[in-house]
PLY file of the C-alpha trace (Angstrom):
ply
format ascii 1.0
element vertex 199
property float x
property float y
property float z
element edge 198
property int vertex1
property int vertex2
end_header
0.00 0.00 0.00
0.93 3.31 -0.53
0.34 6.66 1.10
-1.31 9.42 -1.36
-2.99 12.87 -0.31
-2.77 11.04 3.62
-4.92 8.12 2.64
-3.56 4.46 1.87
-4.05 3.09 -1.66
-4.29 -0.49 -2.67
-1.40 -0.93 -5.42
-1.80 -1.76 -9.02
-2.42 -5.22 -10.06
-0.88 -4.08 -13.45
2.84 -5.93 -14.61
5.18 -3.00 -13.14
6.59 -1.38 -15.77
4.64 -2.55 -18.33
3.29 -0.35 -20.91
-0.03 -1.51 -21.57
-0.06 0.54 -24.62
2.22 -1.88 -26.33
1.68 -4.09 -29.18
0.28 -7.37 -27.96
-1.85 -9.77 -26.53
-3.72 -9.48 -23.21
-5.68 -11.94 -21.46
-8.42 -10.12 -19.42
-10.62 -10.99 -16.77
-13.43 -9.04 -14.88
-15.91 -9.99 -12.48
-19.09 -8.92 -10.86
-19.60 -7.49 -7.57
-19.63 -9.98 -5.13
-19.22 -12.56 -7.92
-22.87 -12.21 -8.61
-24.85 -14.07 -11.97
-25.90 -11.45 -13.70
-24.93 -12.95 -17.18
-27.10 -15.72 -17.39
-26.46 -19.39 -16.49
-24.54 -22.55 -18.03
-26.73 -25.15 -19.03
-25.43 -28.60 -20.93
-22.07 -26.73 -21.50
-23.47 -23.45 -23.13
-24.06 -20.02 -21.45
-27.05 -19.22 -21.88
-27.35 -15.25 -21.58
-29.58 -13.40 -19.85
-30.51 -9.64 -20.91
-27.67 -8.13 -18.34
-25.26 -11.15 -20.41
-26.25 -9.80 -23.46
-25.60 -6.10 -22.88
-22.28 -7.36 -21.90
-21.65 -9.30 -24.54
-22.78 -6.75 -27.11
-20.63 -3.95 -25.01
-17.26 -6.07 -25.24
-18.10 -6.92 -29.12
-18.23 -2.69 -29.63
-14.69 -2.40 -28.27
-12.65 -2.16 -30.75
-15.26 0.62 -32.80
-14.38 2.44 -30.09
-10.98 2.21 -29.69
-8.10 2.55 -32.14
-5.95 0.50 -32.15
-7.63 -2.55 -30.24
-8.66 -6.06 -31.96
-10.71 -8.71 -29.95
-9.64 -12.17 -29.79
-11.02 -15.22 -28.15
-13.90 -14.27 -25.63
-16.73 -15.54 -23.12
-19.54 -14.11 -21.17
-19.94 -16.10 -17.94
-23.03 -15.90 -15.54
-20.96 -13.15 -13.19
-17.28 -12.63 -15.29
-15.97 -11.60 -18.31
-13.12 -13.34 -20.24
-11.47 -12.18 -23.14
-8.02 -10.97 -25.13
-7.68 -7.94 -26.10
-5.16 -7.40 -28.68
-3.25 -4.30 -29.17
-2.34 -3.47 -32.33
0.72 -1.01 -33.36
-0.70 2.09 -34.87
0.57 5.10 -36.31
0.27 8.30 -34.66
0.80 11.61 -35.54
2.66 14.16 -32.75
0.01 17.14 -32.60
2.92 19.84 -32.62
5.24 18.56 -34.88
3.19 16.76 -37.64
5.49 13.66 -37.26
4.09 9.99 -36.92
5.49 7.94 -34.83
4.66 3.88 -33.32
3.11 3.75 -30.44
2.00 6.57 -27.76
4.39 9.12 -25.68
3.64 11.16 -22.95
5.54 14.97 -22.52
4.56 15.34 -19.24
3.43 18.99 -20.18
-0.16 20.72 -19.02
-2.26 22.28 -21.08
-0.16 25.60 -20.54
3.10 23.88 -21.50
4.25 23.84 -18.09
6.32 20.88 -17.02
3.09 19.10 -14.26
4.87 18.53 -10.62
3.32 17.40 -7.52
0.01 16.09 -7.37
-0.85 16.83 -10.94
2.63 13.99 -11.58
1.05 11.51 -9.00
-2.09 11.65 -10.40
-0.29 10.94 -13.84
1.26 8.24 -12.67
-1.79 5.78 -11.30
-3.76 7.10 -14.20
-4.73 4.83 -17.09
-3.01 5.59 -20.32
-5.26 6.72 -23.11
-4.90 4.19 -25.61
-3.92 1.49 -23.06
-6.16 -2.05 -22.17
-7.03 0.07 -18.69
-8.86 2.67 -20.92
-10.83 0.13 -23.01
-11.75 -2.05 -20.25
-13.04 1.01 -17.77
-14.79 1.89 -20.63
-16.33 -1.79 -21.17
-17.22 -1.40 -17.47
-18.70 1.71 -17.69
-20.90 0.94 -20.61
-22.44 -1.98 -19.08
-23.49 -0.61 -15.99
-24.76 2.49 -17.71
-27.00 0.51 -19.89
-27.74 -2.23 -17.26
-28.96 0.82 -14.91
-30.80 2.14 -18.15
-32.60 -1.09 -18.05
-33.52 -1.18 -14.29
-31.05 -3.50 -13.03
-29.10 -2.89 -9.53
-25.20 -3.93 -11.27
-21.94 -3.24 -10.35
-18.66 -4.96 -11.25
-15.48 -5.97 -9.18
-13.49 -2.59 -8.50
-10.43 -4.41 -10.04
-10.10 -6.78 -12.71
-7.01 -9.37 -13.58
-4.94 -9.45 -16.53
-1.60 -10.94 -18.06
0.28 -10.09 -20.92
0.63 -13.17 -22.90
3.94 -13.74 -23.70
4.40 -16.41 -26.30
2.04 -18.38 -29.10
1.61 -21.99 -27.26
0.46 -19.64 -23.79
-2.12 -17.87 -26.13
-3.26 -21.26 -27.10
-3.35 -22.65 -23.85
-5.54 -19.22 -22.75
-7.95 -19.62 -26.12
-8.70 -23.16 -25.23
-9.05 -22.14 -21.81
-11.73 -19.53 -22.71
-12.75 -21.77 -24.96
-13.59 -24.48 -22.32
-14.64 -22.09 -19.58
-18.49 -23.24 -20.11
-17.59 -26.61 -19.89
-15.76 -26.28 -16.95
-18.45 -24.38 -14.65
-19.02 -26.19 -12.03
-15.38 -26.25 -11.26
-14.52 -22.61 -12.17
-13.39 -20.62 -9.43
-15.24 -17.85 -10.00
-18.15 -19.83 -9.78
-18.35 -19.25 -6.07
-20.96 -18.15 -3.39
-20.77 -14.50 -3.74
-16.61 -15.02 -2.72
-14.17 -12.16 -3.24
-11.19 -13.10 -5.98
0 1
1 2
2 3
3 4
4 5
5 6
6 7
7 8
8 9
9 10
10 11
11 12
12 13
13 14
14 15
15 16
16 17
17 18
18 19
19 20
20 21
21 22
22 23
23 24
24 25
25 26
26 27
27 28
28 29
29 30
30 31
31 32
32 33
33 34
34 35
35 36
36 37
37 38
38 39
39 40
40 41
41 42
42 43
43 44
44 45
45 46
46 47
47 48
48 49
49 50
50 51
51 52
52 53
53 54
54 55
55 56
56 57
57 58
58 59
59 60
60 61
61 62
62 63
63 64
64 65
65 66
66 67
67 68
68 69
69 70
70 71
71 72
72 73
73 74
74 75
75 76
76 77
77 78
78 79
79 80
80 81
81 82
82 83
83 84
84 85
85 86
86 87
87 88
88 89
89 90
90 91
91 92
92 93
93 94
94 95
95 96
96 97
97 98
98 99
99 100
100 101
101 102
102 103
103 104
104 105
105 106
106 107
107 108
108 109
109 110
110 111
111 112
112 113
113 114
114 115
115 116
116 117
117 118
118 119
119 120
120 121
121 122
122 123
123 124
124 125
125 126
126 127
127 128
128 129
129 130
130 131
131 132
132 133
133 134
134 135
135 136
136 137
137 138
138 139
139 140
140 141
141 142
142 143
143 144
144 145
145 146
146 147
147 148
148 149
149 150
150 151
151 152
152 153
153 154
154 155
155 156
156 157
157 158
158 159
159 160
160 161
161 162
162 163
163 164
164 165
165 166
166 167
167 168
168 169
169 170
170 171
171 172
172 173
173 174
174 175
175 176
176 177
177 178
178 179
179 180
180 181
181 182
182 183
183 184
184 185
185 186
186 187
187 188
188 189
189 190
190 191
191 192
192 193
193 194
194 195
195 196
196 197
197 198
């Protein structure tokens, strides 16, 4: 934990030092509040979705139309989680003051004003998602679900946190697809599956 503005934070779950801007694959997984079905329910091997599981599918299929930059790969809608890879592609961007392109995103660390931010404008900075990183698109995901589930009437809310890992090689993005894959098979011993238990 660390101290910020007198309060204690919970760290990042993110890889340290990771940029999750950068080109590649990232397996992604979010959960409902207290692990509750929301989604629907598994029957003979097949999720079958309920109208809260198909805003969520619907919002996670939308992703990449509203991100640049991100492709979808395998992905599941569970009765209370989320599974998926998100795959970030290399783009080409063009630096606002200088008309260059350039892969990938940088950050100048100037203000508005073109003063250099210090102090708490820097902290903030730093445990701030990155635009055009997974974070972004998956608090967006979030937010689009429970805006449209609370549209809809339903009480919803998601896990403040969600897990990821960058995949690092072909046979583990296998292993994850077939995981994913499986996932509705595997229910009934899936540990998210659980009585309203905290990940």
């Amino acid at each position: 934990m660390t101290l910020f503005k007198n309060k204690y934070r919970i760290e990042s779950a993110r890889l340290k030092g990771w940029d999750y801007r950068s080109p590649g694959y990232y397996f992604i997984t979010i959960c409902t509040r207290k692990r509750e079905h929301h989604f629907g329910a598994v029957e003979n091997d097949d999720v079958r979705l309920s109208a809260m599981g198909e805003i969520a599918a619907q919002c996670w299929n939308e992703n990449p139309q509203h991100h640049k930059g991100i492709e979808l790969d395998e992905w599941v809608v569970m009765p209370n989680h989320v599974h998926g890879i998100i795959v970030m592609v290399e783009t080409l961007q063009c630096n606002v003051s200088t008309g260059a392109t350039s892969t990938g995103a940088t950050s100048t660390g100037a203000t508005s004003t073109g003063a250099t931010s210090t102090g708490v404008d820097e902290k903030m900075s730093a445990i701030s998602p990155k635009t055009g990183s997974v974070s972004v698109a998956v608090r967006s995901f979030k937010s689009a679900v429970t805006r449209l589930a609370h549209e809809a009437g339903h009480e919803f809310g998601w896990q403040e946190r969600y897990w990821d890992r960058v995949i690092r090689n072909e046979a583990e993005l296998n292993r994850i697809r077939n995981y994913i894959r499986a996932n509705p098979s595997n229910w009934n011993k899936d540990q998210n599956n659980g009585d309203g238990i905290w990940m």
